[in-house]
N, C-alpha and C positions, 0 to 999 in steps of 0.2 A: 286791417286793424292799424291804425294809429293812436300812440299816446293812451295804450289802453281799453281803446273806442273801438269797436265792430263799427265799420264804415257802409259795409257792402257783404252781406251772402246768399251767394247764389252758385249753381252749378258751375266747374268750371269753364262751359262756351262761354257763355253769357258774360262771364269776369271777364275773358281771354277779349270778348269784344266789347264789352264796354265800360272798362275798368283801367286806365292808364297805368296806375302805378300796379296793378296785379300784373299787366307785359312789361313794365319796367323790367321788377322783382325774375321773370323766367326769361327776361333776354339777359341779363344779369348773371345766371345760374346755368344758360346758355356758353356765355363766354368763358365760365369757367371751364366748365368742360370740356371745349375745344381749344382750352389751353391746357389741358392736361392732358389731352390728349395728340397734343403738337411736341409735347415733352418725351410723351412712350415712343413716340414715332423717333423723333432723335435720336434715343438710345437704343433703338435696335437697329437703325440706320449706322451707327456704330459701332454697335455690338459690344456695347461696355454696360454692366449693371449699375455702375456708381458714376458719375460728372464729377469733376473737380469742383471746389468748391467758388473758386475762379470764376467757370462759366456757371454756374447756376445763381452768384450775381451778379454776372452779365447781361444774362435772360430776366433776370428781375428787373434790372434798371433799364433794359429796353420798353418795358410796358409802360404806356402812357397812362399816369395817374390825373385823371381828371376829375373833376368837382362836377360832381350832374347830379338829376336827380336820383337816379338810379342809384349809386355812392350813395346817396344819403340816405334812401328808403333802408340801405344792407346796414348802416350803421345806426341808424335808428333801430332795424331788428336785433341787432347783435346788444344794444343796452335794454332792451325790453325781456329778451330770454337770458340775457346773462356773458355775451360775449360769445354766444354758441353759432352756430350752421354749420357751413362747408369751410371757412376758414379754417380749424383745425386741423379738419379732414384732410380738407389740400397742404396743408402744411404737413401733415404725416406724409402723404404721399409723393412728395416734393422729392428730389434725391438729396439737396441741400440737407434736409431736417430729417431724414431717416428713411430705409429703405431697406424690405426685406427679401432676402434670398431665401428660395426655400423649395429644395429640390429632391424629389426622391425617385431614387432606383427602381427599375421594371420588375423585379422581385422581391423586392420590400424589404431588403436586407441593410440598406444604409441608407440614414439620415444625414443629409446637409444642409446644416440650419444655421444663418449666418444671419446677425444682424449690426446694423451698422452701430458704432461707439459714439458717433455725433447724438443719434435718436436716444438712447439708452440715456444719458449722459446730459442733453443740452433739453432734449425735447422729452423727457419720461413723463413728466406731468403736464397736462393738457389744462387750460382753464374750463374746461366743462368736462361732466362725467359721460354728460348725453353721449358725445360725442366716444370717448372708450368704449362705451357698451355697444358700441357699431364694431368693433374689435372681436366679439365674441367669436362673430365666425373664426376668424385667422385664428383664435385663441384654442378653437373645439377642435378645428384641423388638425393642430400642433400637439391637442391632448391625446386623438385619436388616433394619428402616428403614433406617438411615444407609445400608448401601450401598445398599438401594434409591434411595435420593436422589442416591448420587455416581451410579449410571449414568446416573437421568435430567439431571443437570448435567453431566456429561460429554456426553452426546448434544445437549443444548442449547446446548453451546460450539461442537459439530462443527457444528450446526445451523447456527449464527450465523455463525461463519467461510466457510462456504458460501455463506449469502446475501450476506457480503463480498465475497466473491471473485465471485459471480456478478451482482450489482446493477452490477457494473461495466460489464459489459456493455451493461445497459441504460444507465447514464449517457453511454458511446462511440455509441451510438445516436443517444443524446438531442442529443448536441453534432452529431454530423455532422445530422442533421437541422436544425441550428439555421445549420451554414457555408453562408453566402454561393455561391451556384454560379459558375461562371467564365462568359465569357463565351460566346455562341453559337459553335460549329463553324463554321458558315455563315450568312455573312449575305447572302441572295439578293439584295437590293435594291444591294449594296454591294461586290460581285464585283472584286478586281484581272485586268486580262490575266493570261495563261498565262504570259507573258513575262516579266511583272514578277518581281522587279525589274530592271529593264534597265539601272541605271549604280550601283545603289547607293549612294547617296547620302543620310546618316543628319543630321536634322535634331535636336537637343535643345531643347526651348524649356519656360525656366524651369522645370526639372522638379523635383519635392518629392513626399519617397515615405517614408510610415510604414507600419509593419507590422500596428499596429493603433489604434483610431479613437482613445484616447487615448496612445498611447505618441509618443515625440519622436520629428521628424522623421528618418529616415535621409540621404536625398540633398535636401541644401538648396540650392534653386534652381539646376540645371545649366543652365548655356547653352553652346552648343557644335555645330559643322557640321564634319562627316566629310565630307567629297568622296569620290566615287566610285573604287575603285584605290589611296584611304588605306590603308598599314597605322600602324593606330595601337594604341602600346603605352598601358596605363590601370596605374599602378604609387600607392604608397601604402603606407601602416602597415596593419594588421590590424586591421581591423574599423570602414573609413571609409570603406566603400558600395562599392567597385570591383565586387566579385560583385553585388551588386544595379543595378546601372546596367545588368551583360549581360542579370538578370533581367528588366528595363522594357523593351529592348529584342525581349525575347522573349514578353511579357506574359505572364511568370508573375505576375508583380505589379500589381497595379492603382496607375499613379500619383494622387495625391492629389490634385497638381497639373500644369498644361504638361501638355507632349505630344513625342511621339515620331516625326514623319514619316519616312518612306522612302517616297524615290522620290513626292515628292508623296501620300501615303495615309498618313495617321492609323493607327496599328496599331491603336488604341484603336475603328476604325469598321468593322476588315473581320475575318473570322470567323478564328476560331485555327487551321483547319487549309491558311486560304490564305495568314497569314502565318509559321509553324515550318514549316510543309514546303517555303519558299522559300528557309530560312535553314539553314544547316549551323553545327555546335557540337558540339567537342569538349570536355568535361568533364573531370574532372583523374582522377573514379574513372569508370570509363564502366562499366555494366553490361553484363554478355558473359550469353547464355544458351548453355545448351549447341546445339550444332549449328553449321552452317559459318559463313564470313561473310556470304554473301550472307544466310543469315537472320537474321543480327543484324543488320543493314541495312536487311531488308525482311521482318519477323517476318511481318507477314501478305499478302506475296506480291501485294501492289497494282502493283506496277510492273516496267518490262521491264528488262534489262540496259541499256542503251541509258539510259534512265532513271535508273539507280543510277549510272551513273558520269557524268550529266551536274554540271555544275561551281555550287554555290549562289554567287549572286552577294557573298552576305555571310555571312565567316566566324566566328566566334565561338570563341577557344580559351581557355578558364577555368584560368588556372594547369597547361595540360594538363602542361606538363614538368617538374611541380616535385618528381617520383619520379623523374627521368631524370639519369642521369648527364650532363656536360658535354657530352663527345661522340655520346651519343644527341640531346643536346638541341641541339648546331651541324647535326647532320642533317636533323631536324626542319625547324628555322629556313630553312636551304637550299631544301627542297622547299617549304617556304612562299613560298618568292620567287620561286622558278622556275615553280611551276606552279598560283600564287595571284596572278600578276604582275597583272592585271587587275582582281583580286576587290577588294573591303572588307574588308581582316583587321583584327578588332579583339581584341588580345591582353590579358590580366589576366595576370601574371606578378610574382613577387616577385624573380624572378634579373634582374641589371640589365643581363648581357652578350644575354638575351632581346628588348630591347627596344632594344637600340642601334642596329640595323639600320632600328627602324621611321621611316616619312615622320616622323610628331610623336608625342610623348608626354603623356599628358594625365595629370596629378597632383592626386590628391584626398585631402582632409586634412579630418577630422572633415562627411564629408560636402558638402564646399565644393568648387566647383574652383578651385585657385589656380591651377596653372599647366596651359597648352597651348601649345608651339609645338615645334620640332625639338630632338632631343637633343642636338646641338653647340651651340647657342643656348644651351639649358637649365643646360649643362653650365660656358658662361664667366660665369654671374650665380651668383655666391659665394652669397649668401643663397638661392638656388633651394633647394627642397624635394629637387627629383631629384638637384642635386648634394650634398647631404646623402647622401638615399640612396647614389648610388654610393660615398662613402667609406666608409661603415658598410658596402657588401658586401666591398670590397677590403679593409678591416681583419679582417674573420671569416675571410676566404679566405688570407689571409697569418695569421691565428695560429692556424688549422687547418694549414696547411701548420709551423709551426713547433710544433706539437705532434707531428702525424706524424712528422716526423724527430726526433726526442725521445724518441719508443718504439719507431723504430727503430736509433736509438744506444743 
């Protein structure tokens, strides 16, 4: 083709041999080649991916540019398609004009993808499109890795959030392995009678209880004697030990210091199942499993009727009514006295009409007992804690009652 003009078409022998500017045009396309291919050789004959840009033109200005026919037929095709062929292409490929690196690991795990700033930058736009769309390949390769890379980073996130979630496990292992055990069930050398406790009667001596080996004391040095047939209420602000004292008495808790006597016996010397299953305790949420009472009583069927309704000498009631309405909770109270008349009740309650009934009241402020003697005593010492208390219940119970009637007018 010249000038727009089909000159000659025929198979390519035929061109190859009787067609001068069609051997022009492929000895032409010849040389290029083997000058890009004298460029790859150098650079691995060196072992460098990039030339300076020095010698790359160097090696330009060594090639002889000569006026032939050949020249003119390439630049005659380059204004008839537009500036297009191998030109571009060779110039991508050039290391002068851009040059890509692009290397990946035998496991597919990292991409290294480097391209040069010269290409990006001097050489990003091409004067023909033809010519980019020969890019496609390098272009589907680089897409084709990438997402093979997000699946494996996606897989290796799900990876890693798994081993979070599951090493937890092993860390809740690792700590209860590490908790302190309680103390023995049974300690045969150190037996109470069957009987015990027979009057009830609850000794406190100097007792001091932290929760753990550095944290600050909760109960600072109680001293204090419950006589046998005591009901004693234990009242206080939130969170200055009263649930924790019914704890030391039940050895949930290891005191720090002092001690605990009942009935003559060290709670601290005889085994946990001869001192809670002499003791009865009511909690404020009690756990119900399904099935009757008697098996929430006696889940695992160790003892006779006879047995379940016998009376523990010492009671324990944790805030039990402080879900209960007023009137469930004077019922309560009642059967406490009637059919507790002999026992050791010791009451935790925040309602102050709960404890008014009891023998003495014991009041505990940051851990300390400040006061223990009867609630009418308690009640004529102005400065007293518990008569503090009761005005602070009687004032919430008079402006609850005068808001109720406020949104019923």
């Amino acid at each position: 083709m010249n000038s727009g003009q089909i000159l000659i078409a025929a198979p390519y022998e035929e061109l190859l041999a009787s067609s001068p500017e069609f051997r022009d045009l492929i000895n032409v396309h010849d040389d290029t080649a083997r000058f890009e291919t004298q460029v790859e050789v150098e650079q691995a004959s060196t072992g460098k991916h990039k030339l300076a840009t020095e010698e790359i033109e160097k090696v330009n200005t060594e090639l002889p540019l000569k006026e032939s026919s050949r020249d003119q037929l390439i630049k005659q095709e380059q204004r008839e398609i537009g500036d297009t062929g191998f030109k571009p292409y060779i110039q991508y490929l050039k290391p002068s004009k851009g040059f890509l690196y692009f290397s990946v690991s035998t496991d597919m795990n990292i991409i290294d993808l480097q391209v040069a700033f010269k290409f990006i930058i001097a050489n990003c736009y091409f004067s023909s499109a033809k010519e980019l769309m020969r890019m496609n390949g390098f272009i589907g390769m680089i897409l084709s890795y990438g997402l093979s890379l997000k699946v494996f980073v996606v897989i290796a996130v799900q990876y890693q959030c798994m081993l979070a979630n599951a090493i937890i496990s092993v860390e809740r292992v690792e700590q209860y392995m590490h908790i302190p055990s309680e103390a023995l069930e049974v300690i045969e050398d150190n037996r109470p009678a069957h009987e015990w406790p027979t009057v009830g009667k609850v000794e406190i001596l100097d007792l001091k209880v932290r929760y753990k080996p550095n944290a600050p004391l909760v109960l600072r040095g109680i001293n204090c004697t419950i006589e046998g047939g005591d009901k004693i209420g234990i009242v206080g602000r939130t969170g200055n030990g009263k649930t924790t004292l019914i704890s030391v008495v039940f050895h949930l808790v290891e005191p720090t210091e002092g001690k605990v006597i009942v009935d003559d016996y060290d709670i601290c010397t005889i085994g946990l199942h001869d001192l809670r299953s002499r003791f009865g305790v009511i909690p404020q949420d009690p756990t119900l499993f399904s099935g009757s009472v008697r098996f929430n009583l006696d889940p695992l069927s160790r003892h006779t009727d006879n047995q379940i309704w016998a009376r523990s000498r010492i009671l324990a009631l944790d805030e039990a009514t402080a879900s209960m309405d007023n009137t469930t909770d004077s019922i309560l109270q009642k059967t406490i006295r009637t059919e507790f008349e002999d026992c050791t009740v010791i009451i935790v309650a925040h309602r102050i009409p709960t404890v008014m009934d009891c023998t003495k009241v014991l009041a505990i402020s940051d851990g300390r007992l400040v006061e223990y003697d009867e609630p009418t005593t308690l009640m004529k010492n102005e400065g007293s804690l518990f008569g503090q208390l009761v005005k602070e219940y009687w004032s919430r119970v008079a402006n609850a009652g005068i808001h109720s009637e406020d949104r019923i007018n």
